[in-house]
N, C-alpha and C positions, 0 to 999 in steps of 0.2 A: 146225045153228046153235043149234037149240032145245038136243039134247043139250050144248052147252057151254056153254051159259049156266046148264043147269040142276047141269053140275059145279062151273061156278064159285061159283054158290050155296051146295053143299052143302061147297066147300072153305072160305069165309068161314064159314059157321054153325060146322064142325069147330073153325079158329082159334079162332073167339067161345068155344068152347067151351072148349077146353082153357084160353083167356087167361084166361077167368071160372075153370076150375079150378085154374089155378097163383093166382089171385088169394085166392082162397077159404081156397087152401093156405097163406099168406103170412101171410094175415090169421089163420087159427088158429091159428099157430106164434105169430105177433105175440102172440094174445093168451094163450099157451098160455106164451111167456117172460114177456108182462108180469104174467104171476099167479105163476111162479117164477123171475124174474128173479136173486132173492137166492140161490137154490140152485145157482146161475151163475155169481155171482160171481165166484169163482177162475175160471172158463175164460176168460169174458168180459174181466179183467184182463189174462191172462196172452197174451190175441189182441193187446190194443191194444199193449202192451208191445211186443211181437215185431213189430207194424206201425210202429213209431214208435222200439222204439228207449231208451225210457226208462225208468223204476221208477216203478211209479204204487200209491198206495194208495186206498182210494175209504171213508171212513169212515161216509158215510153212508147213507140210501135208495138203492139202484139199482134203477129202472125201464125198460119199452120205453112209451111214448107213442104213442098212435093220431091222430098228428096227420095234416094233407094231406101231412108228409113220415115214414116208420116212424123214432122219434126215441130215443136212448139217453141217459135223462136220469139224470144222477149229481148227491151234494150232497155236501159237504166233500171234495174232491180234493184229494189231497197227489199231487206230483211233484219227486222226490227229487234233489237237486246231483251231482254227479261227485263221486268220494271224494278229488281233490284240494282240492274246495271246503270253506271255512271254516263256512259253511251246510247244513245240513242239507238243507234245501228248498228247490228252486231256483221252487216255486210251489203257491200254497195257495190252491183255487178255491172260493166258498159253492154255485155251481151248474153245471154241465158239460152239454150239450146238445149230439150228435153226431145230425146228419141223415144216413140214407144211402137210397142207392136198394136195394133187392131183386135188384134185376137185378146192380149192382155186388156184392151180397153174395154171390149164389149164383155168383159169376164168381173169387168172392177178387181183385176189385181193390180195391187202397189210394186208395179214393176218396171224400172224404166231399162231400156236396151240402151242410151248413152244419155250422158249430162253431164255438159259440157260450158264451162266456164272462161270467157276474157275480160281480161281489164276489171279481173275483182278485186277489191278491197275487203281484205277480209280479217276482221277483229275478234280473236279467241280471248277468250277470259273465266278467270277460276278465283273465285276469292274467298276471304278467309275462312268460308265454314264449307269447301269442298265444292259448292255449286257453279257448273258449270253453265257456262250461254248455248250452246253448244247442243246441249240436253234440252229438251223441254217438259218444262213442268207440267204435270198433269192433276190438275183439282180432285181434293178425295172424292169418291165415288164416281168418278170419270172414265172408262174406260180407257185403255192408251192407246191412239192410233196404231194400224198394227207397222211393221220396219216397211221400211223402201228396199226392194230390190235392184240396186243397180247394177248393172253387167258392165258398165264402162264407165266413167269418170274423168274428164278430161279438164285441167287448167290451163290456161296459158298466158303468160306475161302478167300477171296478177303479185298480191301481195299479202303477206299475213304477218299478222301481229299478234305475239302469244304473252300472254302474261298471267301470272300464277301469283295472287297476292299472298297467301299463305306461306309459299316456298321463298319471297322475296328474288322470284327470279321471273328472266321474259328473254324472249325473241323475236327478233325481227329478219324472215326468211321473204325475199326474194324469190318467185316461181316463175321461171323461164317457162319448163314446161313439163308438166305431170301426167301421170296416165295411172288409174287405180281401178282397179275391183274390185268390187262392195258387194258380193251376193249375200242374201241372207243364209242362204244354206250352206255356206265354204269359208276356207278360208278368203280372206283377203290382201293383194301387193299393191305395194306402190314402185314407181319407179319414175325417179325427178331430176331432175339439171335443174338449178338457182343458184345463188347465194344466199351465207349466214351472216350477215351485219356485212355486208358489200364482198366476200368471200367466195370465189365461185365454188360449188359441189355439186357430187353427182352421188344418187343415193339406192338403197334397194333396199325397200321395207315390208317384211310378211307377216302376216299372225293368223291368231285364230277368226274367227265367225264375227265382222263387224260389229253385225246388232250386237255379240258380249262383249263389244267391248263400251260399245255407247252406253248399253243395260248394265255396264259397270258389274260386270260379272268376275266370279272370283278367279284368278288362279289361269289369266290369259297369257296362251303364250303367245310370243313375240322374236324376232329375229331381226336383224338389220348390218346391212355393209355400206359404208362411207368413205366418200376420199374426199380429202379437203386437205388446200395448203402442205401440200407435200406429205401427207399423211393420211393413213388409213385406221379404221376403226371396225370391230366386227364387236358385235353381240349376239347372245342367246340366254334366254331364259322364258321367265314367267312374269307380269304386273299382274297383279292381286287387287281387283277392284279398281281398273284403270281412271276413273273420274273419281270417284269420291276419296279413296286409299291413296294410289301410287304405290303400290307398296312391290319393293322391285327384289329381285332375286336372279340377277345374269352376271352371266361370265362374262367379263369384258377384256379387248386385247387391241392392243395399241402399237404402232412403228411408223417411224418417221427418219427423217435425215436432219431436219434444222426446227427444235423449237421455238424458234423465237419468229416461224413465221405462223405459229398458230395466238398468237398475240391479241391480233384483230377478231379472233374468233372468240377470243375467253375475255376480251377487256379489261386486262391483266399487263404485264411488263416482264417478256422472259427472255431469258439469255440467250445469248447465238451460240450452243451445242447441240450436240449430235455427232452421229447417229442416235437415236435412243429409240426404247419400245419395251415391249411388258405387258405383262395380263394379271386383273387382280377379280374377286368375284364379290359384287355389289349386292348389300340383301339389307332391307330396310325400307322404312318410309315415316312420312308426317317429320319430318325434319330428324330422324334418327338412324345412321345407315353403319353400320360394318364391312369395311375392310379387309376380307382376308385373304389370305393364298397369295398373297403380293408377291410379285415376282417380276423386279423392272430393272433396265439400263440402260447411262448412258453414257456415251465414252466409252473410257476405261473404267467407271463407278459402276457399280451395283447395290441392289434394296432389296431384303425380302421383312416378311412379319404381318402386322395386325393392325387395323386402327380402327379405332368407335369415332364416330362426327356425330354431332349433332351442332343443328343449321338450324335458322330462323331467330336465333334472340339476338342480344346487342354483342356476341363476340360467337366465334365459332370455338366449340370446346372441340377435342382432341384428346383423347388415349391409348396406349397401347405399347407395344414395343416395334423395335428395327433391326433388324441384323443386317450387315455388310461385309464382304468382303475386302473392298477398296472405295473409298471416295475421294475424288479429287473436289479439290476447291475450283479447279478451273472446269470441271464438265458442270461443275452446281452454278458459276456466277459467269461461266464463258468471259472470263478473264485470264490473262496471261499470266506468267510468274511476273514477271518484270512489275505489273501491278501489284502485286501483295502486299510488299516493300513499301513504310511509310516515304513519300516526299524527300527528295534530297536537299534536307533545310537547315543542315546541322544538328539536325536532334537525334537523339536516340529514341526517346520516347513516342510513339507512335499520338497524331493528332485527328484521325481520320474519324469520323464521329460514327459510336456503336450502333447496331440496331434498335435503339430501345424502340423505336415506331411499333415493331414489331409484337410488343406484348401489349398493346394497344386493342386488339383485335383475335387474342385466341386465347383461351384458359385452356387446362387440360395437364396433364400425366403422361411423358414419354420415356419408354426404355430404349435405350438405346447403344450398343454394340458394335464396334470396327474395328475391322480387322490391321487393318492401315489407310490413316487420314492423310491425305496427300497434301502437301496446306507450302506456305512457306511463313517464317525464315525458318521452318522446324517438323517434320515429318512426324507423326504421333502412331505409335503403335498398339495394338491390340487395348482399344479405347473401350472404355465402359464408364457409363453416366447414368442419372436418374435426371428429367428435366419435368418441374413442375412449376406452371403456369395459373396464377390464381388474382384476377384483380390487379392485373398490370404488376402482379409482383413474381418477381423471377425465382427461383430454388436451382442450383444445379450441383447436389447431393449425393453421393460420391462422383468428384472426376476422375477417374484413376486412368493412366496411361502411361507406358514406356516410350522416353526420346531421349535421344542423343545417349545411347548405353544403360539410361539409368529410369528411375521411374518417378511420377509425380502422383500428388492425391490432394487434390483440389476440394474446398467447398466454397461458393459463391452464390450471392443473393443482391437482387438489384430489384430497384424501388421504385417505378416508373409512373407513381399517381401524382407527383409533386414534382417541379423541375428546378435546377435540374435534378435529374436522377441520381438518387446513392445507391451508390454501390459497397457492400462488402465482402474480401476475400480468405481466406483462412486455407493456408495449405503447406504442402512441404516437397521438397525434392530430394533424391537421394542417387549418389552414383549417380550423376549425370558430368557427361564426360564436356569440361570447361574449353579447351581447344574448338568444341563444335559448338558450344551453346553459347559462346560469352560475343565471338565472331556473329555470330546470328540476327545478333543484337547491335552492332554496329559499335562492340569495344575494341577499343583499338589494342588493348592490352591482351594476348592471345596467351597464356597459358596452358598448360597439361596437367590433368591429375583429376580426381572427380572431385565433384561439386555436388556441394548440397544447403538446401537453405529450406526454413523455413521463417513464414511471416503470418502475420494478421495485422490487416490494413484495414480501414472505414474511409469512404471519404464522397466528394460530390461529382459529377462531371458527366459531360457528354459524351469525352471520349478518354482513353487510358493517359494520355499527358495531361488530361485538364483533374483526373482521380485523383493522380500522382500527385499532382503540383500542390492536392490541397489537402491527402490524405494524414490518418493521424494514425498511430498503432506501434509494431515492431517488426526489425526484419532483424533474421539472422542469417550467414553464410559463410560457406569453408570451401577450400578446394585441400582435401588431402594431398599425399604424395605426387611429385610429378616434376616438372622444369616451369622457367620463369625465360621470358624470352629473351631478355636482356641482363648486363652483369651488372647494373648499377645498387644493387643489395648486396653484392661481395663486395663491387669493388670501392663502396664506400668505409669497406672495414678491412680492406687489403693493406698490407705494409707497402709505405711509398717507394719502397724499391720495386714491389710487384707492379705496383701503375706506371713505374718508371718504366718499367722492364717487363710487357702484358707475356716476350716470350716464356717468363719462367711460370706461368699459371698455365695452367692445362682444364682451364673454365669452357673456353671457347665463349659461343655466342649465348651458351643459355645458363641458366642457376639453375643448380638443382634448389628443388623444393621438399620442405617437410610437410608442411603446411602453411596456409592461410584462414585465418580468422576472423569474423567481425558482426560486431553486434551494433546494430541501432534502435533509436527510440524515436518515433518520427510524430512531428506535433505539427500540423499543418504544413506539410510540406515538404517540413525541416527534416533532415534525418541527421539526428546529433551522432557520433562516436561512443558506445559504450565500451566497447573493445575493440581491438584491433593490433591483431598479431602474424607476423609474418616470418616463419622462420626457413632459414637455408641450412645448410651443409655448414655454410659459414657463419652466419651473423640472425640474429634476431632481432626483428623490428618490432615493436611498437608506436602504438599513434594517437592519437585523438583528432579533431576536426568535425567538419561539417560538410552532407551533401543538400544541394537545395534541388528538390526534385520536381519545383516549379522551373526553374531559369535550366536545373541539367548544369547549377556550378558547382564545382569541388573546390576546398580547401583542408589540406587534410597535413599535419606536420607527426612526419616521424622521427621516430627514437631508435639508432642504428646501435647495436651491442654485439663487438665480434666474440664469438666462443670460445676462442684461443686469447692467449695473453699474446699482441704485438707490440712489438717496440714503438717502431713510427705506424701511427691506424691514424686512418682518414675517415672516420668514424662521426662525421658530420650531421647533426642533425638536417634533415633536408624539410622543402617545404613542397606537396603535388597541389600546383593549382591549373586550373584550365576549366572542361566542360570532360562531361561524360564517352563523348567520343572526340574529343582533342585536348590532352592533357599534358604537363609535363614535372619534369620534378628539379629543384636546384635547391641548393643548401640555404637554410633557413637564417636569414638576417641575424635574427637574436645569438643563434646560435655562434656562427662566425665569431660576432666583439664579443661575446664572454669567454673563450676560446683563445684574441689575438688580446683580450685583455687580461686573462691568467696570464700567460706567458712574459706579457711585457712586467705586469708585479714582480715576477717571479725575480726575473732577470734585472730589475731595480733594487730588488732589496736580498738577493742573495746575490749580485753580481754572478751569476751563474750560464754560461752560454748554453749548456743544456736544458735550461727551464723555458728555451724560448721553445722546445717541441715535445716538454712535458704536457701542456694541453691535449696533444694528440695521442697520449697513452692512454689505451687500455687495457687491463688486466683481462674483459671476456665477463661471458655473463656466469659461468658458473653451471650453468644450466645445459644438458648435454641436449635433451629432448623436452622442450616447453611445450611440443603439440599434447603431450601424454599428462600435462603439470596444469587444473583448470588454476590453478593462482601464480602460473605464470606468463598469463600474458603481460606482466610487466613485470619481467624480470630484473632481480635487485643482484649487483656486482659488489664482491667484498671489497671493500674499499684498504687498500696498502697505506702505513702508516707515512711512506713517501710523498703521498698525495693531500697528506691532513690539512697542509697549512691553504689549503687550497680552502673548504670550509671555511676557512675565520674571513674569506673577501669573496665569496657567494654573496652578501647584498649587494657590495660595491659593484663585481662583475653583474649581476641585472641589471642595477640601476645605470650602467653604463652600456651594457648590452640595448634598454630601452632608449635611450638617451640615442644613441650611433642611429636605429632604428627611427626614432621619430625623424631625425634628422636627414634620412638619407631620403625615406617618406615611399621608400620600396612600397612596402605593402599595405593594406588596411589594417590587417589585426593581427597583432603580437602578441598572443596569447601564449606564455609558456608552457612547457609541460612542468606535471606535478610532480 
């Protein structure tokens, strides 16, 4: 027992021994290279090379370091691009720091215990046929050097520059300070503080076995957490041949408080909303990716559905559909109401110029569904569209959606290859309640009853008053039953005892309405009068005139016919001139002197005191219900044989009607009715 404990002794002292003399030996070579290190230089070059694979220059000091790890510290490192590369140098280090073990040297494994990087510049590049600088090429029949093991990884205060000519995309990442593991045999993490394009972030990146991913192996997985700009970022999945494919397959999930301070990181222009956040699952590559499982918000909006991209030609295409429950215009543009509202410039017409830039830059097929679009001056319900994008030409084929009580069905095409832009709309409204829609629009004239219209317009312009002003086509529009907000349609056909005496009408402030009627023919601009009927409880109007939907002026002269026979009717033709949202109405020049010149004949050649307010009789139209009659909007009144002699001086009374008129120089145009 004794003897083997006493060999076990002398076998430990033997080890101690020889370990203290390989140690001895280690350390003299150590210090025997670090005092001719430089007279090494070429061999020591020419080792890494052939372990790694690359062209290395080392311009500056090269030493060995007697640190707790034997350390090879280099200063100006040059590392040369592939001779496809545009660049000379695919990286320019001010310090190089290579740990290894003794054990791994005297064994020639490719294995470094730390490598460590300052003041690099370092230039990543991928261009159009997948090849990376990164990679190194290996001559057919070459053997490939076999991987680096590295157990530690350090950058700091360094820079990289990444660009993917294929993708048309790059960055430029700022590294404060890194720290990575790279074994061959494991997975490998990162873990870094920089900034993305002057952005500060902190990151944490895993995946599978380095060497597959440099060996562009299939089917690597990958993970990674980001905060950047008030926002966070997590994925997981798979890259499918990470250098030559990209071909990606992860979940991704996104939450933030304020978009618009991720700006600087996409080089892009985004609004100031938020909260927002969302997860959609990425799977695709070579410029072709799918969207699905979308599921995002912001605000008070939400998004789910589907989309196909495809990246890299002269536009980004786009397909798929969207569903939402709510979208506001102000979480999408982080504008207020108050903005939506064209300019308070007098117009009605909006001048704020449309997106066309927009189909400049994306072809594509979108479905799209909401539930309620939050918008102004007009909230749109359970919305559905088809929007197709092809060659800067716009398609947006059914629009159909409920506002204001009732519903609309839009189709519209705009033509953005030519400027300016035309535009064409073709659509119709029904049951839409006029009290909420016509105010909307900045009419001053506020009615009740529903409304409906349809049109089809062509025209040219930037924006909706520059379409307007120059469009050519038709519009049609009614307001059925409802009230009129003022009396001036009765009380133009009221007995002048009633206007004398407003206590004995029981009208109040508003007209009932039967209807309203009108038809136009618009030829640049112009919107002429085809019809136009207006009937109450009491009187039916007719009209003709003109809107100009360039200036927003109205000249429109009505024909007032009471339903009842009155004695004294005041029954006035009137004349509305003004603008679209400031208009007013007063009785029509012509009409008056043919009117105060009946009456004076009258009372000349029959001596007659009565004849002087026979002009203001009328019998009524005859017509109980003209919204029901289409060949009455210009309703004909039986003419009493009391009124005949009135006919045989119809030319005189125009020609003196026009005569009073030119004279008095009221108006521009005296156009009568027929």
């Amino acid at each position: 027992m004794k003897r083997m404990a006493r060999r076990l002794v002398l076998a430990i002292e033997v080890a101690g021994a020889a370990a203290a003399a390989v140690l001895v030996a280690v350390l003299m070579f150590l210090w025997y290279a670090n005092t001719n290190a430089g007279d090494y230089r070429r061999e020591i070059v020419a080792m890494i090379e052939r372990a790694t694979g690359l062209v290395i220059a080392v311009d500056g000091p090269l030493r060995f370091a007697l640190t707790p790890l034997p350390t090879l510290v280099g200063s100006d490192v040059r590392v040369a691009n592939p001779p496809w590369s545009e660049r000379a140098e695919m990286m320019r280090v001010a310090r190089v720091e290579v740990g290894f073990s003794p054990v791994d040297f005297l064994q020639h494994r490719n294995r470094l215990l730390r490598l460590a990087l300052t003041g690099a510049d370092i230039h990543l590049q991928a261009d159009r046929t997948g090849r990376a600088n990164w990679w190194s090429e290996v001559p057919p029949g070459t053997p490939a050097p076999p991987p680096v093991d590295i157990v530690r990884l350090e950058i700091t205060d360094s820079r990289i520059d990444y660009r993917d000519d294929r993708a048309g995309v790059g960055a430029l990442i700022g590294v404060e300070s890194a720290v990575a593991g790279l074994p061959v045999d494991g997975p490998f993490t990162v873990r870094a503080v920089g900034d993305w394009f002057g952005t500060p972030f902190t990151g944490r990146l895993s995946g599978g076995r380095f060497t597959d991913m440099v060996e562009d192996r299939a089917l690597w997985p990958a993970s990674w957490h980001l905060e950047m700009a008030g926002a966070t970022l997590d994925a997981r999945g798979t890259i499918d041949r990470p250098v030559t494919e990209m071909g990606l397959d992860l979940t991704l999930s996104m939450a933030g408080q304020r978009l618009s301070a991720l700006a600087p990181v996409l080089g892009v222009a985004l609004p100031e909303i938020g909260p927002y956040g969302g997860s959609v699952r990425l799977v695709g590559g070579n410029g072709h990716y799918r969207l699905s499982d979308i599921n995002g918000h912001v605000g008070v909006s939400d998004l789910a559905g589907q989309l196909d991209l495809v990246t890299g030609g002269s536009r980004l295409r786009l397909d798929g559909s969207l569903q939402s429950r709510m979208l506001s215009r102000q979480d999408l543009t982080g504008t207020g109401p108050e903005s939506w509202l064209p300019p308070h410039d007098g117009r009605v017409l909006d001048a704020t110029p449309l997106p066309f830039e927009a189909l400049q830059a994306v072809d594509g097929r979108l479905g799209l569904k909401v539930g309620r679009l939050v918008t102004r001056p007009l909230d749109l319900f359970n919305l559905e569209t088809t929007i197709e994008l092809a060659d800067r030409r716009l398609t947006v084929q059914p629009l159909r959606a409920k506002v204001a009580g009732g519903r609309i069905d839009l189709a519209i095409e705009a033509d953005a290859r030519r400027q300016p832009p035309s535009v064409h709309i073709v659509g119709s409204g029904d049951g839409l309640a006029s009290e909420i829609l016509l105010p909307a629009f900045g009419m001053t004239l506020s009615p009740t009853g529903p409304f409906s219209i349809d049109l089809d317009l062509a025209g040219w312009g930037p924006s909706l008053r520059a379409f307007l002003g120059g469009a050519s086509g038709r519009v049609r529009m009614g307001i059925g039953q409802g009230t009129l907000p003022v009396r001036h349609f009765d009380l133009i056909a009221s007995d002048l005892v009633q206007a004398i005496m407003p206590w004995a009408t029981r009208h109040g402030d508003r007209t009932e309405l039967n209807c309203l009627a009108a038809r136009f023919t618009v030829k640049d601009g112009l919107a002429v009068v085809q019809r136009l009927l207006i009937d109450t409880t009491r009187i039916t109007v007719t009209g003709i005139g003109e809107i100009n939907l360039g200036t927003e002026r109205v000249d429109l002269k009505l024909d007032p016919r009471p339903k009842d026979p009155s004695l004294i009717s005041l029954a006035t033709r009137m004349r509305v001139t003004g603008t679209l949202s400031d208009y007013g109405a007063a009785p029509d020049a012509v009409g008056l002197a043919k009117n105060a010149a009946a009456g004076l004949a009258l009372a000349i050649g029959e001596l007659n005191p009565l004849a002087l307010v026979l002009p203001f009789i009328s019998i009524g139209t005859g017509v109980a219900d003209p919204c029901q009659n289409e060949a009455a909007d210009r309703p004909q009144s039986p003419r009493p044989e009391v009124l005949a002699p009135l006919d045989d001086v119809r030319a005189l009374l125009d020609n003196l009607g026009h005569a009073i008129t030119r004279g008095v120089g009221r108006h521009e145009r005296t156009g009568d009715f027929p």
